[in-house]
N, C-alpha and C positions, 0 to 999 in steps of 0.2 A: 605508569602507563604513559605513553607518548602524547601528546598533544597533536589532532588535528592540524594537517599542513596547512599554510597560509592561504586563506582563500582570494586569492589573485588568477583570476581567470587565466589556465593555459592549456583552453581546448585545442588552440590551431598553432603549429610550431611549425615553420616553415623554412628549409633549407633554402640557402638563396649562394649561387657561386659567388663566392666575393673577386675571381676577377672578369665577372661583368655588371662594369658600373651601369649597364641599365635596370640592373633584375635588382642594383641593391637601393637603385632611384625608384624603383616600382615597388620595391616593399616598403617605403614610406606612405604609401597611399593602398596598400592592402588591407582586409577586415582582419588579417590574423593576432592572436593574441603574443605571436614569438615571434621573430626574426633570428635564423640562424644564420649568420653571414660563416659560408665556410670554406674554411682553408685545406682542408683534406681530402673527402671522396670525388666531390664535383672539380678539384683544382688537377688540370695536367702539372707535372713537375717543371715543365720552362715557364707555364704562369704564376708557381708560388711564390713570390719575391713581390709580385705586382699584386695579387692577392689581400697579399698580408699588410699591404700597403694600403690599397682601399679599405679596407676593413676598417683600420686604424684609424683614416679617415671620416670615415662614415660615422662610426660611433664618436667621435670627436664634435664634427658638422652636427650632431642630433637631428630632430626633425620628424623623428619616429612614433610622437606623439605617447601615447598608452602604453604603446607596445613594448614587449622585453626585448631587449636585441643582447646577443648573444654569437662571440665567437668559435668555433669549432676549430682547435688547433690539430697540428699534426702532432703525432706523438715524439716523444724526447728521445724514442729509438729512431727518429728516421733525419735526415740533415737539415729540416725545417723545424724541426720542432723547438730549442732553444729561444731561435728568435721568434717563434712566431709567438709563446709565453711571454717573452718580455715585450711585443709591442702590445701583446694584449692586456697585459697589466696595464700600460704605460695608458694605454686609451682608456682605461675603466671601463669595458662594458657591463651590464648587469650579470652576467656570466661570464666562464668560460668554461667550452665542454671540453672535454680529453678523451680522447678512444681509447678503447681495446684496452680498458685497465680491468685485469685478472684479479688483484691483490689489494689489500690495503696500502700496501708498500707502492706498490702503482700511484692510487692516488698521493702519498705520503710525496711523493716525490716532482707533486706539482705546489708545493708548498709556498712557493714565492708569491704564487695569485691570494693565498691565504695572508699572508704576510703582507702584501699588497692591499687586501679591504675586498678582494674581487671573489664573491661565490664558486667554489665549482659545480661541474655538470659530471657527470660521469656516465660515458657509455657500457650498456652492459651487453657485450654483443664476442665475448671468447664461452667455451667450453669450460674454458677454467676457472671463469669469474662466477658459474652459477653454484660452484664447491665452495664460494668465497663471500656469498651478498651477506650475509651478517657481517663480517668485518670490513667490506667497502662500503652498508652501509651506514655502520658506523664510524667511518674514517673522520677524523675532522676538517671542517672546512665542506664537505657536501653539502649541498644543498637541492639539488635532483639526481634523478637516474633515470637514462635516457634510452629504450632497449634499440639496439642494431641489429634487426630480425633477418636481414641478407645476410649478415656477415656468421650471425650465428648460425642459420641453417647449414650456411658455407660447408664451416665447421663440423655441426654435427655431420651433415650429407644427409639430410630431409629435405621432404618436398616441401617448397611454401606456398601452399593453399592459402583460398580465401579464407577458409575456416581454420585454418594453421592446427586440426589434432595434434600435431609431432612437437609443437610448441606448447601447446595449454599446459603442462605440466611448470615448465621454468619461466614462461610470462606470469602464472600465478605465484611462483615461489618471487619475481623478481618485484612483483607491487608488496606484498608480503613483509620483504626485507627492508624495504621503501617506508612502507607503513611503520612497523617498528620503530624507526628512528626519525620520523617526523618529517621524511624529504616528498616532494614533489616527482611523484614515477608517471613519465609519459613514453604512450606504445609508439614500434617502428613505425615504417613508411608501408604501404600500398603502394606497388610497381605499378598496375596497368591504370595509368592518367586516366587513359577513357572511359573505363568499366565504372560506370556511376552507382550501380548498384552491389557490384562489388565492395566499394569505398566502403558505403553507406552500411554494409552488412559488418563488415571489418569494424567500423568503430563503433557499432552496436556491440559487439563482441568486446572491444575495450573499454567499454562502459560496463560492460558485465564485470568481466574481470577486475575493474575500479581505478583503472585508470583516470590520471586527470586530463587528458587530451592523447593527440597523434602528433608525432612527426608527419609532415608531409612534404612531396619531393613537387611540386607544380601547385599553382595561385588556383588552378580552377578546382583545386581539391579542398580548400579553405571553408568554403560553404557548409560544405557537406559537414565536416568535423565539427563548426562551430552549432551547428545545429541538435548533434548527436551529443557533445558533450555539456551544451547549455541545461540548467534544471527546467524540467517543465512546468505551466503553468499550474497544472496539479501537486506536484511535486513541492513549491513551493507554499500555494495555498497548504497544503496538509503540516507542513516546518512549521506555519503563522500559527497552524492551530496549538498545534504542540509546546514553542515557547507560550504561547498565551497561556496556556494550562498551569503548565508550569511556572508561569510568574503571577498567577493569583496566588494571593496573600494566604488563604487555608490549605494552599499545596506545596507552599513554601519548602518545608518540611520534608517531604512527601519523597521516598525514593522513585515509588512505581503508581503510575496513574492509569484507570481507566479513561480513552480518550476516545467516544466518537464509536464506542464496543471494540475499540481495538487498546491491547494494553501496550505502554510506553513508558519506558524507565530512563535515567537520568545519561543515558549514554546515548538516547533518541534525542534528547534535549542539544546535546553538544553538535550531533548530525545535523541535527532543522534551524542550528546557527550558522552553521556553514553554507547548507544548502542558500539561507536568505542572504548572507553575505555574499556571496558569487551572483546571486541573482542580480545585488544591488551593484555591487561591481559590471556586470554584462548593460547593465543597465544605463549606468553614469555615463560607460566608454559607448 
């Protein structure tokens, strides 16, 4: 059985264009838990070179405090993608993501970051990658999986609702595949900035689903996310109860407790060490 992902808070992931050096000066002083500094969707093609440049920078400069920073390369089918892998090794950030990988061979074929010490990210966001999540998430060197829910609606040619129906099937297969092999799976972006309640309904829905956070594409959407995917005050007190049961000395033993008239077995115990460690985590930051 897999082991629980790493409990390192990463409710709020936030794309930032890496070539506007004020958004990526502004996400040193945002509450997000990720910084995605990116070279890809938000980059026109005359500013990739300049891009790939601050990026490098930036994560070099640090300053980012808590947060995970994290580059989003181009892919190695397109004329940036080479160099924008080797400057992102070269800077070490705590990631790097890579799109549109279908395959295990996809990921297999960013292996220098692996070779280098630097985690991947993997976007799941083709038609063909959802034929493929047991073997990219078992690829070596993963370390999250990232869904790209525009690009895969694209694809399919579904509507993307707040409620995303046309999606719940391959968002649940994509945490699933995630889970299995122990990675960090965080949901796409929410388009409309301003719909507040939209947001807020959406990463409800990726808390169901079990997701660890959202990507998000704007700072004012940060709130919302960190809010949705933090444990609540209940939720945590009810964890305290459960290890504490579980580590009296006469239940030592014990697979399955009655706790509180509700019954709790040794795999609640691993859950309510999670929940408390994120809590303490959200906490410390």
């Amino acid at each position: 059985m897999p082991t629980l992902t790493v409990a390192r808070p990463r409710r709020s992931a936030l794309y930032m264009p890496a070539a506007n050096a004020r958004a990526i000066e502004k996400a040193r002083e945002l509450p997000c838990d990720v910084v995605i500094l990116d070279l890809e969707d938000a980059v026109a093609p005359e500013a990739k070179g300049l891009a790939r440049e601050q990026a490098a920078a930036a994560v070099r400069a640090g300053g980012f405090g808590r947060r995970e920073v994290v580059i989003r390369i181009n892919g190695l089918d397109t004329p940036w993608g080479l160099e924008d892998l080797a400057a992102a090794i070269d800077a070490r950030p705590d990631a790097i993501l890579v799109p549109k990988v279908s395959s295990a061979h996809d990921v297999r074929a960013y292996g220098a970051a692996e070779a280098g010490g630097v985690p991947l990210w993997a976007m799941v966001e083709t038609c063909a990658s959802l034929f493929a999540l047991a073997e990219i998430a078992g690829a070596e060197g993963l370390a999250a999986l990232v869904v790209g829910t525009n690009d895969l609606a694209k694809e399919m040619r579904c509507r993307l609702t707040v409620g995303r129906a046309a999606l719940a099937g391959p968002l649940s297969l994509i945490v699933a595949a995630g889970r299995a092999h122990g990675l960090a799976v965080l949901d796409g972006v929410f388009n409309e900035i301003e719909d507040d309640a939209g947001l807020a309904a959406q990463c409800a829905q990726g808390l169901e689903f079990g997701f660890d956070g959202k990507t998000l594409i704007h700072p004012r959407q940060v709130e919302a996310a960190n809010a949705a995917f933090s444990p609540s005050a209940e939720e945590v007190a009810w964890s305290r109860v459960v290890v504490a049961a579980f580590d009296s000395p006469e239940n030592a033993a014990k697979g399955v407790l009655k706790v509180e008239g509700r019954m709790v077995e040794r795999l609640h115990l691993a859950q309510a060490r999670r929940v408390i460690a994120v809590a303490e985590a959200i906490a410390a930051a």
